[in-house]
C-alpha positions, 0 to 999 in steps of 0.5 A: 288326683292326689287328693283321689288317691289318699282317699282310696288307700283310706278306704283300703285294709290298713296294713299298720300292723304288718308293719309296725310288728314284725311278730304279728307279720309272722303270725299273720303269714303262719295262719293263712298257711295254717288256716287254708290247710284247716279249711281243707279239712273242714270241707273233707270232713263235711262231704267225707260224712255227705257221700258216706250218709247222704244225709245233711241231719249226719252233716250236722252232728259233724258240728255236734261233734264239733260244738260239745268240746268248744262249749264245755272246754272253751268255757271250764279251760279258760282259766288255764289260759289266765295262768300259764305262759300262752305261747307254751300252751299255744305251741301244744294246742297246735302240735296235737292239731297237727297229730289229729289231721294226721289221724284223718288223713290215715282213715283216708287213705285206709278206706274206712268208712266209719262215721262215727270215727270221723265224728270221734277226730273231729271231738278231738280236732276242737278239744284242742282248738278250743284252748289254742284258738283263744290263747291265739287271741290273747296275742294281738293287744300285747304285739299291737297298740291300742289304735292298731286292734281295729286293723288287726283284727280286719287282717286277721279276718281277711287270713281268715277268708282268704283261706276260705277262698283258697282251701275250698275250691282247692280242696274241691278240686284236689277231692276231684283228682286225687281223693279227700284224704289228700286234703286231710294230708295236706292240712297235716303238713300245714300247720309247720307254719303255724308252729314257726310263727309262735315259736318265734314270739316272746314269753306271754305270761298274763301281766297279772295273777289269776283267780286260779283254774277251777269253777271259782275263776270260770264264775269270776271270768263271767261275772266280768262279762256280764258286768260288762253290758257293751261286751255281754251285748256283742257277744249275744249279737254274735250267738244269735247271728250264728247258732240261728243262722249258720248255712254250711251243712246245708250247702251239700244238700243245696248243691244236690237239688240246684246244681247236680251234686258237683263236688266243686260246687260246696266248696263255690258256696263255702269260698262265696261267704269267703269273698264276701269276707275278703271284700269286706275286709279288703275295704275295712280302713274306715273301721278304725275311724269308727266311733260307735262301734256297737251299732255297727255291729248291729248293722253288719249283723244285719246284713248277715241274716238279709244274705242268708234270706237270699240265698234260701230264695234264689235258684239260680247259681249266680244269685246264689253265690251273690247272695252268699257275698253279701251275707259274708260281707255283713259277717266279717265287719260284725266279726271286726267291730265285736273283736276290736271292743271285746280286746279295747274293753278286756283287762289282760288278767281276763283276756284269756276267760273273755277270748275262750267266751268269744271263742265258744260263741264263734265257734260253738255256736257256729256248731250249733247252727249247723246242727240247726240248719242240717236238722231243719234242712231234713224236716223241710227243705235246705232253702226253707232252713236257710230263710228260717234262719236268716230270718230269724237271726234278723229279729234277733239282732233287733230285739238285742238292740232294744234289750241291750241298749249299752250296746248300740251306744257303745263308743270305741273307748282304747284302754288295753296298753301294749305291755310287749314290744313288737319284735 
């Protein structure tokens, strides 16, 4: 029984980070708050554009929108990261993040209808984002070991999905009672968890000086990358999986041809990804005891694009929603093993140009597939877009592992060393 036991906490999240790091624990808490707000703004904005259009072509230029300041930022401010103090500028990116939900929230209530205004706060929403998110990323390999990035990152995935579950069907069932603009508000008010929890950690200067913060440090951050064939790999893995594949501004579209247009269901197919995200995360503990972390990937990535196929085919909602499980359970353990070898593999005077481009991949792109599966879901159907790109992120990933083959034979190799205490 005992023997039983063990073997099942083995297989469960690793919580080492929680506790051995007092200020990941702060961070960990701050961004579940801050990020169940955040998902409540995601989901209004996306129905706020359905309900003023009916169009999932209009859905999809929200991640237009979305996506020319997650590129363009996420790529030309990434040296600012390497040179400055990244908890100051964090704490920045994120009060301007709270002003712009605020913006939201006063459209809201004001009863305006302008699309284009909504695409304009959503501009914003990401410049922002695009320099706080990496900078965010920079912060775990210096509050944690190096045989603790595995599991911090399985945890920062499951705050991730967590809010998914939580800010969906909440923001579904608040749009319900009491309008989208509440929801708008309530992401507002949020983010004072995130702001705490960063105000509390301690300098993080970058332990070396840059290469300055024009195209000349951009060109150095990339030429890095590239150099790197293990960490170029994972990234183009990501961008296939995502920019081909992404199925979020079809869900609108979905709902109203299976499911009679409920304003609760989009938020059923967003928390659906999510679960898949918290089942995948819940039973990460075998990650950090991964030592082929490429192929892994690989596989996971996999199982993505095979979710995504699913979903296309099926009608019914049960099988629908299972479908989208499994896609996210192959999503998040791709996430986890991609983060866990860009932070083991990335020197900290890069950590910032080498995060920005992880961002820009899993952000941007996952713009771009919205605008791909909004677009294809208008010139076809919803499901045809949905199997087009599931499929189509399958062949890439296998193509990849031939191309890159450094990828597949990447082995966990800990170099980064914690240079912060945790406090």
């Amino acid at each position: 029984m005992r023997q039983r036991s063990r073997a099942a906490r083995r297989l469960l999240i690793d919580v080492g980070p929680l506790r051995r790091s007092p200020a990941f624990r702060r961070l960990f808490v701050g961004s579940v708050v801050s990020s169940v707000g955040g998902q409540m703004t995601t989901f209004a904005v996306v129905l706020q554009v359905y309900r003023l259009t009916g169009s999932s072509a209009a859905v999809g230029g929200v991640g237009l929108a979305a996506a020319v300041p997650s590129i363009v930022v996420g790529l030309f401010g990434a040296p600012l990261i390497d040179s400055v103090d990244r908890r100051r500028l964090v704490l920045g990116a994120t009060g301007c993040l709270s002003l712009v939900s605020a913006g939201l929230a006063a459209q809201g209530f004001a009863g305006l209808r302008s699309v284009w205004l909504l695409y304009l706060l959503v501009f914003l929403q990401y410049l922002f984002t695009s320099v706080n998110a990496p900078a965010r990323r920079t912060f775990s390999p210096r509050l944690l070991d190096p045989d603790l990035l595995p599991a911090g990152a399985a945890l920062q995935m499951f705050a991730m999905h967590t809010s998914l579950v939580l800010g969906s069907p909440l923001a579904g069932l608040i749009t319900d009672v009491a309008g989208l603009s509440v929801c708008y508000a309530i992401d507002a008010v949020s983010f004072a968890a995130s702001l705490y929890a960063v105000a509390r950690l301690p300098a993080m200067r970058p332990d070396e000086a840059g290469t300055g913060r024009g195209p000349r440090a951009v060109l150095d951050g990339l030429r890095f990358i590239t150099g790197h064939k293990p960490l170029l790999g994972a990234l183009l893995s990501d961008l296939s999986a995502t920019a081909l594949a992404f199925p979020l501004a079809v869900f609108p579209a979905v709902d109203a041809q299976r499911f009679g247009g409920s304003p609760r269901t989009p938020g059923l197919l967003t928390a659906a990804l999510a679960v898949g995200g918290i089942l995948g995360t819940a039973l990460s503990g075998p990650v950090s005891h991964v030592v082929r972390q490429g192929r892994a990937m690989t596989v996971a990535t996999a199982f993505w694009g095979a979710g995504l196929i699913g979903f296309g085919l099926v009608r019914r909602l049960d099988l629908t929603l299972a479908c989208l499980v499994v896609a996210g359970v192959g999503d998040v353990l791709g996430v986890v093993f991609r983060t866990a070898l860009v932070q083991a593999a990335t020197p900290d005077r890069y950590r910032g140009r080498v995060s920005a481009a992880e961002y820009v991949v899993g952000v941007g792109a996952v713009e771009l597939g919205n605008v791909r599966g909004g677009v294809l879901g208008s010139l076809t159907t919803p499901s045809l877009s949905a199997v087009i790109g599931g499929a189509s992120s399958v062949a890439a990933t296998a193509l990849l592992a031939l191309a890159v083959p450094a990828l597949r034979r990447y082995e966990r190799q800990p170099t980064v060393t914690s240079t912060t205490p945790a406090r």
